[in-house]
matplotlib code that plots the C-alpha trace (Angstrom):
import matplotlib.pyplot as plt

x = [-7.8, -8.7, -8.3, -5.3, -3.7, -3.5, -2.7, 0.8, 1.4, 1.2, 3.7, 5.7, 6.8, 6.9, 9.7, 11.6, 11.8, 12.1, 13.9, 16.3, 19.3, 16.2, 15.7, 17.4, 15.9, 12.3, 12.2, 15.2, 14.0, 11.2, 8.6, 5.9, 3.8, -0.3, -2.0, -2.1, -0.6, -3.3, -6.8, -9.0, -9.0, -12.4, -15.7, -16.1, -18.5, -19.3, -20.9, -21.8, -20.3, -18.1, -15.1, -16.5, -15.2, -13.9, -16.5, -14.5, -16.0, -13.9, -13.4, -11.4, -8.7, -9.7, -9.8, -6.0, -4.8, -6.3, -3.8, -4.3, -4.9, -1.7, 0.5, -1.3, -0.5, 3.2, 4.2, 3.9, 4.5, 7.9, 9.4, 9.0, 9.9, 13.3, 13.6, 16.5, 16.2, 18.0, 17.7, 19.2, 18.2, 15.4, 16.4, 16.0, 18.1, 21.9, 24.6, 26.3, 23.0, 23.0, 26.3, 24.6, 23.3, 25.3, 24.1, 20.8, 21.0, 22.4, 19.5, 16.9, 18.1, 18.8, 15.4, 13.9, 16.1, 15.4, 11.7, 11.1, 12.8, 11.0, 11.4, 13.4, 12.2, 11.0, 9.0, 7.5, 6.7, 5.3, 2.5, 1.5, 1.6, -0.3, -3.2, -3.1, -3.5, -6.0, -8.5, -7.1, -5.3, -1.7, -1.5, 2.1, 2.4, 4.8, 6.3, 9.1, 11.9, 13.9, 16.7, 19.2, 20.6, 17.1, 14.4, 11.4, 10.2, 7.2, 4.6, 2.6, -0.9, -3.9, -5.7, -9.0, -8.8, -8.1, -11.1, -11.4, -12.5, -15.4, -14.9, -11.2, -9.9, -6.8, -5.1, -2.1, -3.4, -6.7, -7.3, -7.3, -7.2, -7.9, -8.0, -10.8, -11.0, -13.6, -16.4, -15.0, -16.9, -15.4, -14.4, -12.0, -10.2, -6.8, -7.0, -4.1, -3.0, -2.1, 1.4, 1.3, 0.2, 0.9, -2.6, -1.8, -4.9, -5.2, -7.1, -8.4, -11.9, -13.7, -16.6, -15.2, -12.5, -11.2, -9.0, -10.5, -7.8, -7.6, -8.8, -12.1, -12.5, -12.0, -14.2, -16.9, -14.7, -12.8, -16.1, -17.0, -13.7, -13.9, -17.4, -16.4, -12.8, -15.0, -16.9, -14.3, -12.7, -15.6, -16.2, -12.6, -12.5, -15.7, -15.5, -19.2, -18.5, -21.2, -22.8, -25.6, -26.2, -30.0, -31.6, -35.1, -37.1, -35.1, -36.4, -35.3, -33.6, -31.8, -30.8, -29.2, -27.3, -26.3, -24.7, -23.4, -21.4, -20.0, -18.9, -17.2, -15.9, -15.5, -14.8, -11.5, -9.9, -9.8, -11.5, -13.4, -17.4, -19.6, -23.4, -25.5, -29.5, -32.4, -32.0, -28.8, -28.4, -27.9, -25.7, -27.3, -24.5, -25.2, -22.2, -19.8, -16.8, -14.4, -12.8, -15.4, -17.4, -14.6, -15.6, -12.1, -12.3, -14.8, -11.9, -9.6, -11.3, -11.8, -8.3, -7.7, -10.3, -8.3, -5.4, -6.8, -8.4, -4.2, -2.9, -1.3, -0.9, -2.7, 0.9, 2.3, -0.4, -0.4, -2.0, 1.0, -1.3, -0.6, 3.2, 6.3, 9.5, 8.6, 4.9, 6.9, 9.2, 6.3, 4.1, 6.8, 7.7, 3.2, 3.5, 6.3, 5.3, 1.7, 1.3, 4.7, 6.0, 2.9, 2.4, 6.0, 6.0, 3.1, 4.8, 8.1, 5.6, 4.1, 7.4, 9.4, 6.0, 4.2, 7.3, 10.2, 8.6, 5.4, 6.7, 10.6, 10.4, 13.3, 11.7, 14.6, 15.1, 13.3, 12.8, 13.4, 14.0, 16.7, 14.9, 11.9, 14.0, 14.3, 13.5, 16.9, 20.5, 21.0, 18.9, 19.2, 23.5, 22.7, 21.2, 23.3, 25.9, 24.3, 23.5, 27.2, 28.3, 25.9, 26.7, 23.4, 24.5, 27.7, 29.3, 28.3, 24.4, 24.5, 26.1, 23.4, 21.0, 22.8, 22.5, 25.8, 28.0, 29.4, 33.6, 35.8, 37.4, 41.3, 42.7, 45.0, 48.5, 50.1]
y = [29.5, 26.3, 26.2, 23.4, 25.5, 28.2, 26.4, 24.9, 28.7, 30.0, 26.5, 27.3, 30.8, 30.1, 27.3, 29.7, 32.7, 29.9, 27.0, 28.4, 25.6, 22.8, 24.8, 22.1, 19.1, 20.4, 23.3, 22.6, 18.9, 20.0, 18.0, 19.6, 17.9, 18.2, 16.3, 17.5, 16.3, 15.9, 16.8, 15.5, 18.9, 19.3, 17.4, 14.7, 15.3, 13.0, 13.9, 11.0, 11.1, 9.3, 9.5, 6.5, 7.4, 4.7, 4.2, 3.7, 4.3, 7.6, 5.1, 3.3, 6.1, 5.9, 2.3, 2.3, 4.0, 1.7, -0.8, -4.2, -2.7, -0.5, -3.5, -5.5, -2.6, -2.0, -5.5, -5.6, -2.4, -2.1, -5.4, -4.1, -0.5, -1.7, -4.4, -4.2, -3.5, -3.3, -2.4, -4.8, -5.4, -8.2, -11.7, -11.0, -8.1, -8.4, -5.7, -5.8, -4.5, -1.4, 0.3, 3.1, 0.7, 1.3, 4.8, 3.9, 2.0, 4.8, 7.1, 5.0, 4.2, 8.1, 8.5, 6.0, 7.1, 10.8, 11.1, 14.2, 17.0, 15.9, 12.0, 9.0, 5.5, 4.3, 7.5, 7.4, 3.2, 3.6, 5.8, 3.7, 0.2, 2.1, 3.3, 0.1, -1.6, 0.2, 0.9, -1.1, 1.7, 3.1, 6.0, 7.5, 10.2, 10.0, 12.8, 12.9, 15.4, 15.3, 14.9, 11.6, 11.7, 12.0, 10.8, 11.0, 12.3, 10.8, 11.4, 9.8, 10.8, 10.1, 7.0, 8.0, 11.0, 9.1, 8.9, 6.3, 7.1, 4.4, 4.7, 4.7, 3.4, 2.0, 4.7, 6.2, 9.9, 9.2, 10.1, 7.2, 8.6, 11.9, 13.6, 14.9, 16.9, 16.5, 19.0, 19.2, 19.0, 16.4, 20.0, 21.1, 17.6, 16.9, 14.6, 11.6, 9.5, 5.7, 6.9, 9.6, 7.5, 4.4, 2.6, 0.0, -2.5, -5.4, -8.3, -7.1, -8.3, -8.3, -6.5, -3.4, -1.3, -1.0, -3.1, -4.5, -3.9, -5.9, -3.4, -3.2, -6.9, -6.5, -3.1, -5.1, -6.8, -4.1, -2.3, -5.2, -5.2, -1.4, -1.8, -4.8, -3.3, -0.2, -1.9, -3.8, -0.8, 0.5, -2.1, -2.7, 0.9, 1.2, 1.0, 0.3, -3.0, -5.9, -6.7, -5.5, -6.6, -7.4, -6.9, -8.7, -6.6, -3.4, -0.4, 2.8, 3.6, 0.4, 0.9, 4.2, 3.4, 0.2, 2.6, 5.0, 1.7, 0.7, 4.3, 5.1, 2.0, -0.6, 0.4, 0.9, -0.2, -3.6, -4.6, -7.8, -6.4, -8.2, -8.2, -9.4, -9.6, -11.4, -12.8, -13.4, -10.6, -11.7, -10.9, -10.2, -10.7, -8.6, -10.2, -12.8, -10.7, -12.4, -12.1, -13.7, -10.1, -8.5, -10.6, -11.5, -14.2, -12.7, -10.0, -12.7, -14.0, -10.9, -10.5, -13.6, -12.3, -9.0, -11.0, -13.3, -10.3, -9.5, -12.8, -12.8, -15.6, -14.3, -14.6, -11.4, -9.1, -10.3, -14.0, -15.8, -19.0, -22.5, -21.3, -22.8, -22.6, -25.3, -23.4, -19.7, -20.4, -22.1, -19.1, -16.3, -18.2, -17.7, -14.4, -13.7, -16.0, -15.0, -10.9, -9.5, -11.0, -10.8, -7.1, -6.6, -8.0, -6.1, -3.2, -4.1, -5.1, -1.3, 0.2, -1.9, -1.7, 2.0, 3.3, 2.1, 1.3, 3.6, 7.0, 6.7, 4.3, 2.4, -1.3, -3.2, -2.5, -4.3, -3.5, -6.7, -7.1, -8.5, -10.4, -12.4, -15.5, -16.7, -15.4, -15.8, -15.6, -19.0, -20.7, -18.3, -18.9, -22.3, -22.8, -20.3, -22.2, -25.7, -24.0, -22.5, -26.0, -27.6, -25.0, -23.7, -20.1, -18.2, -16.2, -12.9, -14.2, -14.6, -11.4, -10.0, -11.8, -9.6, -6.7, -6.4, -5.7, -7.9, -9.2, -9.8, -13.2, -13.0, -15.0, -17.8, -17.5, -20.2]
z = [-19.5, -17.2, -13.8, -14.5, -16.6, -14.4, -11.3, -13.8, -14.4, -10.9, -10.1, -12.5, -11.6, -7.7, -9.5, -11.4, -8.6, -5.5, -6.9, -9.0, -8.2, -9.7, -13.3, -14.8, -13.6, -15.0, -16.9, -19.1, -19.6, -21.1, -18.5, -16.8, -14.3, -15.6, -12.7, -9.3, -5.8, -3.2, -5.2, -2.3, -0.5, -1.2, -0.7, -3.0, -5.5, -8.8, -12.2, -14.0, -17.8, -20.4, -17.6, -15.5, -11.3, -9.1, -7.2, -3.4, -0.4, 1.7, 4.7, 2.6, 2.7, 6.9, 7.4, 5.8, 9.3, 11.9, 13.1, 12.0, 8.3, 8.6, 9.9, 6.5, 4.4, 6.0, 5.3, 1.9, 0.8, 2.8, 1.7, -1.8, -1.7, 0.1, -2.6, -4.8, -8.7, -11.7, -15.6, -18.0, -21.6, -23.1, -22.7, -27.1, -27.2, -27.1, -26.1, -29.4, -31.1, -28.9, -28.8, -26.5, -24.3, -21.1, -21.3, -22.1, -18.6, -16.6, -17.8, -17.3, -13.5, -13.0, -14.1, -11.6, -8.5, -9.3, -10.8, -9.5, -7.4, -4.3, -4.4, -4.6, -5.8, -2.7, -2.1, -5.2, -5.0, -1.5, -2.7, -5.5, -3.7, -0.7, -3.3, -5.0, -2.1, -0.1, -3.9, -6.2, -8.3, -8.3, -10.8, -11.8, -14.4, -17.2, -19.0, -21.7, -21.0, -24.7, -22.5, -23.3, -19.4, -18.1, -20.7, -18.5, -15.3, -13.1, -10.5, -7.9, -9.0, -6.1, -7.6, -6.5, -9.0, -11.9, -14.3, -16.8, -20.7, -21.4, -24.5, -25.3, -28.9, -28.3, -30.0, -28.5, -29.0, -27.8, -24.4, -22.1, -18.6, -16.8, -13.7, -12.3, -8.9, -6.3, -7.5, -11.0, -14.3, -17.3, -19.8, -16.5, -17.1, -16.8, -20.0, -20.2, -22.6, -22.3, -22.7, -20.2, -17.0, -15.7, -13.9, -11.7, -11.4, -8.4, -9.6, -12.8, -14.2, -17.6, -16.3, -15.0, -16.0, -12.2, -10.4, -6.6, -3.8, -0.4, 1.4, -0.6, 0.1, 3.5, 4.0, 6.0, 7.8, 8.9, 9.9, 12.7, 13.9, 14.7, 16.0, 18.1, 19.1, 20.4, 22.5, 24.2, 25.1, 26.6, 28.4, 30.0, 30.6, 33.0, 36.1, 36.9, 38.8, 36.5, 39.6, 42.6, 46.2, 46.8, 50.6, 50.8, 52.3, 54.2, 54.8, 52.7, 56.2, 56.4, 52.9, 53.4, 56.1, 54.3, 51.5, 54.0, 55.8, 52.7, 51.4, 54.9, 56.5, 53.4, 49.9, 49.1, 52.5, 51.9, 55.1, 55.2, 55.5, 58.1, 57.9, 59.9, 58.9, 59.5, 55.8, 53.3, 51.3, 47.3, 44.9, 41.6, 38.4, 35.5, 33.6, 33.5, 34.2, 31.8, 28.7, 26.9, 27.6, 25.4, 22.4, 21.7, 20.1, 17.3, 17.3, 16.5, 13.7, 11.7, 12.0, 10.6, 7.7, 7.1, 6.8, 4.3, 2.2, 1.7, 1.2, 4.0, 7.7, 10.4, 12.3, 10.4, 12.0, 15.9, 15.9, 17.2, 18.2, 17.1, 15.5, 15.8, 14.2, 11.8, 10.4, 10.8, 8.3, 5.8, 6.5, 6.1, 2.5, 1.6, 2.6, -0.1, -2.6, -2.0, -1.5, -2.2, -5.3, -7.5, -6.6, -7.0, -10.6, -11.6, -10.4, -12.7, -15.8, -15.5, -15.6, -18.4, -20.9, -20.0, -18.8, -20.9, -24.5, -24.1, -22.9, -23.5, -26.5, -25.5, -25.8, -25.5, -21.9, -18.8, -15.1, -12.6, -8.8, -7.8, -4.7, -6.5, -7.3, -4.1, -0.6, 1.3, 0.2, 0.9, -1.4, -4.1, -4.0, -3.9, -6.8, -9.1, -8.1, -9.3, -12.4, -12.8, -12.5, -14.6, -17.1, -17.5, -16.8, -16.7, -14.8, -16.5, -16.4, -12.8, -12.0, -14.1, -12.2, -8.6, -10.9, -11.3, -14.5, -17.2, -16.7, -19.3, -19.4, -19.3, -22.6, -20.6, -21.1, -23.0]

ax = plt.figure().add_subplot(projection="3d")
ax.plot(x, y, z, "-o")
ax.set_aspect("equal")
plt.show()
């Protein structure tokens, strides 16, 4: 028996004797879990193979915690895990060709706001976006529970232990995917099919089968920030004063009573010192003493890098220079239009075709947020309205554009 295996056996029996209230929600649906949470508990260790690695650096995972990158991260992964969604059918499909096709709905958003016993939607959607941000991937497994009111169930699956197949078919049995641990040989696999995990990829490219996140883009700039943010610290926290008073010509008694004065009678009382030698003693300046020593201007501009490595202004992660109300609003508006809503659609696209028509098999439904069309309320109500009057869309049409129900039209009274 594999290692896998056995680690799904020993899970499942701590389920049944622990959780006995949660029996239903897995074991009865049919759906067992075959990747793992967090494999990265050991040391990272890569055997070269048909299952081609990511090939991430591990201060990716490190960079991802340091300030400016988190407030990066934080911006665009919040706006779109507090986003509002719906499920509706195709703009093809019609309700009178489904006569199940309210129910259909209501399973398909219990299965998204429950995918597992331990998260919501949001939980769940942070984890991608964060891996797909910080490598490039967001994995999520799939599996089919048999069950109408639940038809599937899904994990977050750590993107950096998602192996590609090289030499993958196209066919839906083939293998596609699989999970490998740190240390693991390619027979101990966790193999997956292209209906059994979704793999989110930023910026694909024809020459690699990976996707490149922000982060990676930004790894070397990153780096000199920390380097140069490091030695700014050191250098406003020592208290070695950047300067040394030169006496031509004392004597080594001279000059220990000199030091012995100014320990005793001057430093720290605030007294004016008096000297009075044959010749002016000089002060020798080892350094400016300003904020040009901090290098925070160099600081300032690999911010601005970092922030154009995620597509987003330089105001959303602390440079407030040269910003008014005019430019806050126009920047705000690139942000959205820029970092949010294209990762927010790729997110949807996963789930309507892996999701939806690949694992459930229900093609004829889609996955949409509610808050791409427009950025505020404002504009968005202003032009459904122009398009209710024109007569573009009705009323039904719009409410399923707020994700809300059909009405039915009372006949007039004659």
């Amino acid at each position: 028996m594999k290692f896998g295996e056995q680690l799904r056996d020993i899970w499942r029996q701590a389920r049944r004797s622990l959780l006995p209230g949660e029996r239903g929600i897995a074991v009865d649906a049919e759906a067992e879990r075959r990747t793992l949470a967090m494999p990265a508990i050991l040391s990272p260790v890569q055997f070269p193979g048909r299952l081609l690695p990511k090939p991430t650096p591990v201060n990716l995972r490190r960079f991802a915690e340091t300030p400016v990158v988190r407030r990066a991260i934080n911006v665009i992964k919040d706006r779109i895990a507090a986003m509002d969604w719906q499920v509706r059918l195709r703009r093809d499909c019609s309700a009178g060709d489904l006569p199940n096709s309210e129910a259909r709905k209501k399973a398909l958003r219990r299965t998204l706001e429950e995918p597992n016993p331990s998260d919501s939607f949001r939980t769940m959607a942070e984890q991608v976006i964060e891996d797909a941000l910080t490598g490039g991937f967001g994995a999520i497994e799939m599996e089919p529970t048999g069950d109408p009111e639940r038809p599937a169930m899904m994990w977050a699956v750590d993107g950096a232990s998602i192996r590609i197949n090289a030499r993958w078919n196209g066919q839906p049995d083939t293998a596609r995917y699989a999970q490998v641990q740190p240390g693991q040989l390619e027979s101990s696999a966790v193999d997956l099919r292209d209906d059994q995990l979704i793999y989110m990829r930023m910026n694909p490219r024809s020459f690699t089968p990976f996707g490149l996140g922000p982060l990676e883009v930004a790894f070397e700039t990153v780096n000199q920030f920390l380097s140069a943010h490091r030695f700014a610290g050191k250098l406003a926290a020592n208290s070695v004063a950047q300067y040394a008073l030169w006496l031509n010509e004392a004597t080594p008694v001279q000059h220990e009573r000199l030091i012995r004065w100014w320990q005793d009678e001057i430093e720290g009382t605030g007294r004016v010192p008096l000297l009075s030698t044959e010749q002016k003693p000089e002060v020798l300046r080892f350094a400016q003493g300003t904020d040009a020593d901090l290098r925070l201007a160099w600081q300032q501009f690999l911010i601005r890098m970092v922030a154009n490595a995620f597509g987003l202004p330089p105001m959303l992660l602390g440079l407030e220079g040269d910003v008014n109300r005019a430019t806050a609003a126009e920047m705000a508006d690139e942000a959205f239009r820029g970092a949010i809503q294209p990762l927010a659609q790729l997110l949807a696209g996963h789930i309507t075709r892996d999701l939806f028509a690949k694992c459930i098999g229900w093609r004829e439904f889609e996955f949409v947020f509610n808050d791409l069309n427009a950025r505020d309320e404002e504009t968005e109500l202003a032009v459904q309205v122009q398009l209710l009057q024109a007569g573009v869309l009705t009323v039904n049409e719009v409410r399923a554009m707020r994700g809300l129900g059909p009405v039915e039209r009372l006949a007039s009274s004659s």
